[in-house]
DRENRO-807309 format. One line per field, with one value per residue (C-alpha): residue number from 1; chain; x, y, z. Coordinates in pm, 1 decimal, decimal comma. Example, Ala and Ser with C-alpha at 12.3 -4.5 7.8 and 13.67 -1.06 7.14 Angstrom:
n = [1  2];
chain = [A  A];
x = [1230,0  1367,0];
y = [-450,0  -106,0];
z = [780,0  714,0];
END
This chain:
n = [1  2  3  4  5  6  7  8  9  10  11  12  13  14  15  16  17  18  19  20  21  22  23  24  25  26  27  28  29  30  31  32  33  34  35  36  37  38  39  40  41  42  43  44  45  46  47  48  49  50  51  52  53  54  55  56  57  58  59  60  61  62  63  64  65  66  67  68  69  70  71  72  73  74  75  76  77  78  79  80  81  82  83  84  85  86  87  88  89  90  91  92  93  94  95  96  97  98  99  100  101  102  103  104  105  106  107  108  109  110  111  112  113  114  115  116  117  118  119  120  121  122  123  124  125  126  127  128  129  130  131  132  133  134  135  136  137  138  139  140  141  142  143  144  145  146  147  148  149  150  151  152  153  154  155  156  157  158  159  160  161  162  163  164  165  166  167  168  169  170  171  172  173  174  175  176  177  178  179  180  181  182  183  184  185  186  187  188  189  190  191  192  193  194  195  196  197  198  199  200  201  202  203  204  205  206  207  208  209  210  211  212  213  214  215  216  217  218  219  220  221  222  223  224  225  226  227  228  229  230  231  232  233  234  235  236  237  238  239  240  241  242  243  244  245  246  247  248  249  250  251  252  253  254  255  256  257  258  259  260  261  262  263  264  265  266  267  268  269  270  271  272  273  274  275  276  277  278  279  280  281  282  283  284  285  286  287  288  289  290  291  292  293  294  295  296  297  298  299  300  301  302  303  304  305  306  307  308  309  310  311];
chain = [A  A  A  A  A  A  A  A  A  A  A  A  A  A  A  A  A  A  A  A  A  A  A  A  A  A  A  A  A  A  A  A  A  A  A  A  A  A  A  A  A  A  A  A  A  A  A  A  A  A  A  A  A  A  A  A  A  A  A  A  A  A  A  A  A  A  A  A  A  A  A  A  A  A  A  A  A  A  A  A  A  A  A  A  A  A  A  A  A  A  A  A  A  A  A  A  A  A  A  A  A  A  A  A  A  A  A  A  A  A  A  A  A  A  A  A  A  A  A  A  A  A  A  A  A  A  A  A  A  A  A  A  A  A  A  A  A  A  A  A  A  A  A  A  A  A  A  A  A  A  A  A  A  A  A  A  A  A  A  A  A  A  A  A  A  A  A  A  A  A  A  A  A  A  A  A  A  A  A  A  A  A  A  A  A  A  A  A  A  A  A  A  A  A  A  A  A  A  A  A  A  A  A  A  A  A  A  A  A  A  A  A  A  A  A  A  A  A  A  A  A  A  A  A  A  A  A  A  A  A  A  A  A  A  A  A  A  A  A  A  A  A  A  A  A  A  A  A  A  A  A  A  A  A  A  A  A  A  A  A  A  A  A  A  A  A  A  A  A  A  A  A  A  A  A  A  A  A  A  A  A  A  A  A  A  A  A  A  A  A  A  A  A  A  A  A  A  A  A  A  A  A  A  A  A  A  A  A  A  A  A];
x = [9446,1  9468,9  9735,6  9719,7  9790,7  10025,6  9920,4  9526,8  9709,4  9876,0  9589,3  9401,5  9693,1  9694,9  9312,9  9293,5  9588,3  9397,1  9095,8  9266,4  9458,6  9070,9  8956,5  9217,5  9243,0  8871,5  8891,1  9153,8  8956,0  8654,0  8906,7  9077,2  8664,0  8619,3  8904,2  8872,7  9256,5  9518,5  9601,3  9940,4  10038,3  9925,4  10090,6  10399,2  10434,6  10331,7  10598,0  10865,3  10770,0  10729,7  11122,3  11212,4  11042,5  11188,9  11543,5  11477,0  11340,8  11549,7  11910,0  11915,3  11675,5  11787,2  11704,5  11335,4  11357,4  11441,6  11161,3  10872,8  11028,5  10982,2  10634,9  10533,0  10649,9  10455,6  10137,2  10135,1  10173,2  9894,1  9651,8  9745,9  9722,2  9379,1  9280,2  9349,7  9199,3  8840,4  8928,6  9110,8  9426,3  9695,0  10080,1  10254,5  10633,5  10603,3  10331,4  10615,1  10900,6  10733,0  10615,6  10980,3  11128,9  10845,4  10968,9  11380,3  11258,0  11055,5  11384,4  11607,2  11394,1  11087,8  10783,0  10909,0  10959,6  10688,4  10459,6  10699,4  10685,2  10359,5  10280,4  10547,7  10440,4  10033,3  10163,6  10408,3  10136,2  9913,2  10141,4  10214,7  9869,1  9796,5  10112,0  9994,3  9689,7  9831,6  10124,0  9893,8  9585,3  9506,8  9469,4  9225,5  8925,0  8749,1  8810,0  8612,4  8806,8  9097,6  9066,3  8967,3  9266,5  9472,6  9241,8  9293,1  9663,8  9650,9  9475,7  9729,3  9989,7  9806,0  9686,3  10036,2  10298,2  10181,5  10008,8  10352,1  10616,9  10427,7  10589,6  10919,7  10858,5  10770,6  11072,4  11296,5  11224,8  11366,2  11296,4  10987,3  11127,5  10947,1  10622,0  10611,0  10707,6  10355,4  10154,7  10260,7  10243,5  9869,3  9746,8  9881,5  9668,6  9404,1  9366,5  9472,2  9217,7  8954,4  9024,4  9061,7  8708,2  8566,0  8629,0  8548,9  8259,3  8139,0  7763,1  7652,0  7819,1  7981,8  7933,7  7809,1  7778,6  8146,5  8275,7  8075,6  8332,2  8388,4  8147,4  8064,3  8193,2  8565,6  8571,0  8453,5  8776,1  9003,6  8905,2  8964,7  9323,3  9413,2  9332,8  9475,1  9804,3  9799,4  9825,6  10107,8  10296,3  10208,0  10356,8  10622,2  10795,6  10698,8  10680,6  10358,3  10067,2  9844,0  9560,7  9766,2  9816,0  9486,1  9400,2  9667,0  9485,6  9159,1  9284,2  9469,3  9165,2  8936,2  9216,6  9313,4  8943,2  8846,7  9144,7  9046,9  8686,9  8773,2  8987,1  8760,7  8529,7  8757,8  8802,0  8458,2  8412,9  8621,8  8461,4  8798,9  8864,8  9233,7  9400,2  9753,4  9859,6  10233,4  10154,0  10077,4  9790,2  9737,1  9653,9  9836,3  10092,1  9846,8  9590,3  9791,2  9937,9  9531,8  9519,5  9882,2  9845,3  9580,6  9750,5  10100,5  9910,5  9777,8  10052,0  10249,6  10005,5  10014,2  10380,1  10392,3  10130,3  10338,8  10644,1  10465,3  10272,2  10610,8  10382,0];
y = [11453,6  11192,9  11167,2  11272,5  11093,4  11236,0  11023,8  11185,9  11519,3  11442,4  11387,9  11641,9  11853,6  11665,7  11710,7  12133,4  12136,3  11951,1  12146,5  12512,8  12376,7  12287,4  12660,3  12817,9  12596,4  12663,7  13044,5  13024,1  12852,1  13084,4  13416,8  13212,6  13187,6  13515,5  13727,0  13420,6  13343,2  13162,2  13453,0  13337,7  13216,4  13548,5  13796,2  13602,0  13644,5  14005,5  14067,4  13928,4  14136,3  14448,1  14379,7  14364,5  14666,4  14878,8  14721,0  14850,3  15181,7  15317,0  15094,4  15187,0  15332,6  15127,7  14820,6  14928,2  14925,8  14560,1  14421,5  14650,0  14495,2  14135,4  14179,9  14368,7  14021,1  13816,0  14032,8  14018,3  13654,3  13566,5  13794,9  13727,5  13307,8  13428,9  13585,4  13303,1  13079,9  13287,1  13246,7  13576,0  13487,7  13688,1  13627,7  13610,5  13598,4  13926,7  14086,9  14013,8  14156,7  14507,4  14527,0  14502,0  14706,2  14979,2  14975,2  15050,6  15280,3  15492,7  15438,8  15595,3  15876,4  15977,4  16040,1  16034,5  15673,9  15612,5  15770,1  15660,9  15322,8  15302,0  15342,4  15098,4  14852,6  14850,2  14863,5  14564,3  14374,8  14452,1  14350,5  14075,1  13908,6  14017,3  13867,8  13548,8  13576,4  13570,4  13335,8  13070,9  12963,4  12812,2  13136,5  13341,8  13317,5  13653,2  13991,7  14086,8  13811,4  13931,2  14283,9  14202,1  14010,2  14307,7  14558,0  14281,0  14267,8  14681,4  14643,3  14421,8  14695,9  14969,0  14788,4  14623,0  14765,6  15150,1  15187,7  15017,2  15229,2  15541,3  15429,2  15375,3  15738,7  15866,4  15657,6  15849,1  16180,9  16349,2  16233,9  16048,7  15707,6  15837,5  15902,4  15548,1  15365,0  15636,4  15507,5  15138,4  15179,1  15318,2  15070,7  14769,2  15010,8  15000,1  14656,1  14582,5  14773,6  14649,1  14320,7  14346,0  14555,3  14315,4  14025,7  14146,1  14386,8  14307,7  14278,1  14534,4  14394,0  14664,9  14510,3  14185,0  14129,4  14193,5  14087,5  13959,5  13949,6  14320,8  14518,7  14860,5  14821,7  14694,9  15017,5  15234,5  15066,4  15126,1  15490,4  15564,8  15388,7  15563,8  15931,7  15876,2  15723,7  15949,0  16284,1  16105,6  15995,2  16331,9  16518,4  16310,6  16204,1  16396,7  16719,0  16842,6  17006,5  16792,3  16881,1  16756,9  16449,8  16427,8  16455,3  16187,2  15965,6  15991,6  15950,5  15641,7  15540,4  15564,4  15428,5  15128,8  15046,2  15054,2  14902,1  14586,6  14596,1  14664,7  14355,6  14155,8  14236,9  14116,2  13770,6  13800,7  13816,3  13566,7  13286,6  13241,9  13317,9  13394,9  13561,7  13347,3  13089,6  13200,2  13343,2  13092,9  13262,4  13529,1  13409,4  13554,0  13869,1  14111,1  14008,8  14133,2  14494,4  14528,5  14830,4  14980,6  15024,2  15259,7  15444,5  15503,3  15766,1  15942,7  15952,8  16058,6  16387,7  16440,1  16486,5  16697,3  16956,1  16926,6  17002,5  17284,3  17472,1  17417,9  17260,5];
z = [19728,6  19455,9  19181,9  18865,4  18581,3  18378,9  18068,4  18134,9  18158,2  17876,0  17654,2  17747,7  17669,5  17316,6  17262,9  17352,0  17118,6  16851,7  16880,9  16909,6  16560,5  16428,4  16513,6  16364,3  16030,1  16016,1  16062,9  15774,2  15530,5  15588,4  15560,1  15270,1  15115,2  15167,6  15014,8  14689,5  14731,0  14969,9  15234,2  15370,5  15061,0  14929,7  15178,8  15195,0  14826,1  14830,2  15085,9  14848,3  14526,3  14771,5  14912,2  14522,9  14394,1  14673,2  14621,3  14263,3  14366,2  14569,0  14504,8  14116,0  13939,9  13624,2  13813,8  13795,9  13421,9  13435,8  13710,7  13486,4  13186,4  13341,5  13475,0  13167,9  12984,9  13178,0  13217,2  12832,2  12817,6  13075,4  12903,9  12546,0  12647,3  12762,5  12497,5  12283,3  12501,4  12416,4  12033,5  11979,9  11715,3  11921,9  11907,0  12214,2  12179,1  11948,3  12214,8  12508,5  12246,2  12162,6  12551,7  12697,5  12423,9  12487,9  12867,0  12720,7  12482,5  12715,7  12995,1  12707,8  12533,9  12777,3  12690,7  12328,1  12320,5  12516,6  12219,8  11911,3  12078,6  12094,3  11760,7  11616,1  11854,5  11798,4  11406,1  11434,5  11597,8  11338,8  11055,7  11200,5  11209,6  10852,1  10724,5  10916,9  10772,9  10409,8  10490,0  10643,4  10550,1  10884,3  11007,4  10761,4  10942,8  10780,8  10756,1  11035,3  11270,6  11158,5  11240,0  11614,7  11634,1  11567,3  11819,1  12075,2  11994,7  12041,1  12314,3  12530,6  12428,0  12552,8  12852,4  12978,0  12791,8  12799,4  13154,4  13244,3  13035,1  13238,1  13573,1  13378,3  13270,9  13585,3  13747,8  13499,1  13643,1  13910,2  14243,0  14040,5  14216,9  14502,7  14333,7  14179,4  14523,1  14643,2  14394,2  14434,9  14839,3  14800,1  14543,2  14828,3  15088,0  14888,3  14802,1  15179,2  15296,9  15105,7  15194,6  15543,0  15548,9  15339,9  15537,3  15860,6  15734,3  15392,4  15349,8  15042,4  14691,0  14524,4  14180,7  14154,3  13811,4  13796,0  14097,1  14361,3  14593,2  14669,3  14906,9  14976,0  15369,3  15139,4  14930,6  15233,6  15455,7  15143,4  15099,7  15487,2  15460,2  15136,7  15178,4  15532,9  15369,3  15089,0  15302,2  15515,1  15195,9  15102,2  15336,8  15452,8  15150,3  14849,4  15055,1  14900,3  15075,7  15292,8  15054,0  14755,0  14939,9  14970,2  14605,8  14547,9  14772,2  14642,1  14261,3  14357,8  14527,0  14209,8  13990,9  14186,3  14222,2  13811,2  13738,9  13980,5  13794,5  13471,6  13517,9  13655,1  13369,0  13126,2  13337,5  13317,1  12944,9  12898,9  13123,4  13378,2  13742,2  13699,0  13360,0  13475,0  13748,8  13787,1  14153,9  14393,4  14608,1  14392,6  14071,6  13772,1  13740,0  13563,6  13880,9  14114,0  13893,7  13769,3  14021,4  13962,1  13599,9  13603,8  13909,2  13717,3  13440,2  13697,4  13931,8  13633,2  13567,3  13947,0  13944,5  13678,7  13791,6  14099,9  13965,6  13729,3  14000,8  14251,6  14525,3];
END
């Protein structure tokens, strides 16, 4: 039998190596084209915020007060720097104020301070771009521009710093730690899910002119993963019904899913593919909370007609 040469061996060796490293860079790049974002960059950093929102959760629940406060902050900074990127006139050191001061005010008086808040807030904001407006010439562009300036100033309250202080609210209650970690846990299931199914399945576009990157075959894998996890969450933590569980899942379904398009329409409107570029992999803060937002005002009314009917 003849010898063999270890250096041939050896570069063979070299060469499979090389080409299994080839496959598997290539299968990235088309899962990475697929999903529209950098998946181990993205799951590693989903991982981290998911470790720091349960250390909040379930350590103290005043802790949770102070991570919604800080992604409230930025959330309102990456859409307020987008909308003034599109022309909108909206301040966003006063935006990021009234936002984290909503979040203590709703921690310290309920649903009180969520509503007093509110108000004061959208009004501040208001005030503040008419005093502008009569304090700097610069910035009187009509009366008409003006006044969508200070909608689009209410609107980045109500859309951040509300839909937020409503998991600080629901945090507040008793036990409700557990029904924010459920809604949080389902809106990663669902987002998981769809882009899993998406990936591996996705041939029907969902939406197209909103977001051509989610399918039919992505929502279909979402909903199966969501009821499923809702009736075990259900069950096994909140101690409702399974049927309850399944109504959870199915609401977190719908909201999770128009709170993705509804923020990819606004992306949309606005002509950019990210609103921020904090989050390596995942683009900005309020791209990665667009379906939780939506989910903590209905997880809120689901825990109340829970605790109402004694389920």
């Amino acid at each position: 039998m003849a010898e063999r040469d270890p250096h041939r061996i050896e570069a063979q060796i070299q060469a499979q190596i090389a080409s299994a490293r080839e496959q598997i860079e290539a299968a990235n790049e088309r899962a990475n084209a697929r999903a529209g974002r950098n998946l181990p960059v993205a799951i590693g950093l989903g991982v981290v915020l998911g470790v720091l929102l349960l250390a909040s959760l379930l350590l103290f629940k005043w802790l949770y007060v102070i991570l919604c406060s800080v992604l409230v902050a930025f959330t309102l900074y990456e859409l307020a720097s987008a909308l003034r990127f599109a022309g909108r006139d909206v301040p966003r050191v006063p935006l990021v104020v009234l936002g984290v001061a909503l979040q203590v005010a709703t921690w310290q008086w309920g649903a009180a301070g969520l509503w007093y808040g509110t108000l004061i807030a959208i009004g501040a904001v208001a005030l503040y771009r008419l005093v502008e407006a009569a304090v700097a010439p610069a910035t009187r562009t009509g009366a008409r521009a003006v006044a969508i300036d200070m909608a689009a100033g209410a609107f980045c309250i109500a859309y951040c710093g509300v839909l937020g202080a409503f998991s600080v609210l629901l945090t507040a209650q008793p036990g409700g730690e557990w029904w924010t970690l459920g809604f949080l846990v389902l809106a990663v299931v669902n987002d998981t899910g769809a882009l899993a199914a998406g990936v591996l399945f996705g041939r029907t576009k969902l939406a197209p002119r909103i977001s051509p990157g989610k399918t039919w075959e992505g929502f279909g894998g979402a909903a199966i993963l969501v009821v499923a996890s809702g009736v075990a969450y259900g069950i096994l933590v909140l101690g409702v019904p399974w049927w309850y569980g399944a109504i959870i899942g199915v609401l977190i379904l719908a909201t999770a899913t128009v709170g993705d398009l509804a923020e990819s329409l606004i992306k949309r409107d606005l002509g950019i593919k990210d609103i921020g570029t904090f989050l390596p992999g995942h683009g900005g803060f309020l791209d990665r909370l667009d379906s939780s937002l939506p989910s903590a005002v209905v997880m809120y009314a689901l825990y109340e007609i829970a605790r109402l009917a004694a389920l």
